[in-house]
C-alpha positions in Angstrom: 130.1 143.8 110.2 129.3 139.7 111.0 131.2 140.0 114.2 127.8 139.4 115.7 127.2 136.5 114.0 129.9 134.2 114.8 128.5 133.9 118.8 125.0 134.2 118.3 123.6 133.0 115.0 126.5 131.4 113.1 126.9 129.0 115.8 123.3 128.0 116.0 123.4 127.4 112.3 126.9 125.3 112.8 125.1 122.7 115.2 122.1 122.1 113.3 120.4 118.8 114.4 119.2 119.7 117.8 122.4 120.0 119.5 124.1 117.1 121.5 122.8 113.7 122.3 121.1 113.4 125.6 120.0 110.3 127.8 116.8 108.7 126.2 114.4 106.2 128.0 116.0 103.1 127.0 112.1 101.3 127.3 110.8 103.7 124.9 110.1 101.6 121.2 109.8 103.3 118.1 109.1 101.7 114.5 111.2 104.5 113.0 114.3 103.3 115.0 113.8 106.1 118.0 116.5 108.5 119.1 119.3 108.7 116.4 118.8 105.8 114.6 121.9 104.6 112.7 121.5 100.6 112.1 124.9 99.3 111.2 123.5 97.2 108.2 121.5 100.3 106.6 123.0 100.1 103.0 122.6 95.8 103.0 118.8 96.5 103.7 118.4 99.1 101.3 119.8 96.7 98.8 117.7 93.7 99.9 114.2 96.4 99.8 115.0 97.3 96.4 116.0 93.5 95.1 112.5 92.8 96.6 110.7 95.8 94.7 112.5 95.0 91.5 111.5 91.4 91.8 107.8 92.1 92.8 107.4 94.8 90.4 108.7 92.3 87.6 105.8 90.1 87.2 103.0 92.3 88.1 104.5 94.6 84.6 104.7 91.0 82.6 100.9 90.7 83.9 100.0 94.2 82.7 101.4 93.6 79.5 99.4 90.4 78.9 96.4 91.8 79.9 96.2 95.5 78.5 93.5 96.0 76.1 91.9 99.1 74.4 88.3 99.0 73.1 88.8 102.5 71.7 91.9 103.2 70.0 93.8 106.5 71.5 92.8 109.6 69.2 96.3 111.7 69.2 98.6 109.4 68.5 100.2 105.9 70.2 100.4 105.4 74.2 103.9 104.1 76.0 102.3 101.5 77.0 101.1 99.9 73.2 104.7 99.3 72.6 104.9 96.4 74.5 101.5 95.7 75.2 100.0 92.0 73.2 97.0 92.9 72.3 97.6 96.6 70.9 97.6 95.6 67.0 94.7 93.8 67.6 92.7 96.8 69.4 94.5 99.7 67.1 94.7 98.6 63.6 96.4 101.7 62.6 98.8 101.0 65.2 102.0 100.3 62.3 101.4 104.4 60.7 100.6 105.6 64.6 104.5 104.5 65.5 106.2 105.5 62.1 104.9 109.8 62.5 
């Protein structure tokens, strides 16, 4: 019953990736890498971009957390963010029974 299958659609399915590798105009410049791009230090980069991120991010969350303030205390209950935020005792005096329910 699948017989047709295995020459038609089966094999189209098998070489998924729009089939072989052809010639290319070599003057051609993409930013994405162009035809098949495969650089050979891919996972060193990766590491580097997300050393960077971590080391960005880092300072900008210290930042946050210095500077966080709420005029008006939240209603339902504490926000993620008051647990490590300076100034949350200080704008949420209920703050200590918020955290112990």
């Amino acid at each position: 019953p699948i017989g047709w299958l295995v020459g038609t659609t089966f094999t189209r399915i098998a070489k998924m990736g729009g089939g072989e590798r052809f010639d290319y105009p070599k003057y051609v410049w993409s930013p994405s890498g162009g035809w098949w791009a495969n650089p050979n230090n891919w996972k060193l980069n990766t590491i580097k971009a997300a050393i960077g991120m971590v080391l960005v991010t880092i300072p900008i969350f210290y930042a946050s957390t210095q500077l966080e303030r709420r005029p008006i205390p939240p209603i339902n209950g504490p926000i993620l963010s008051q647990q490590w935020a300076k100034h949350a005792v200080e704008d949420d005096p209920s703050l200590a029974e918020k955290l112990k329910a």
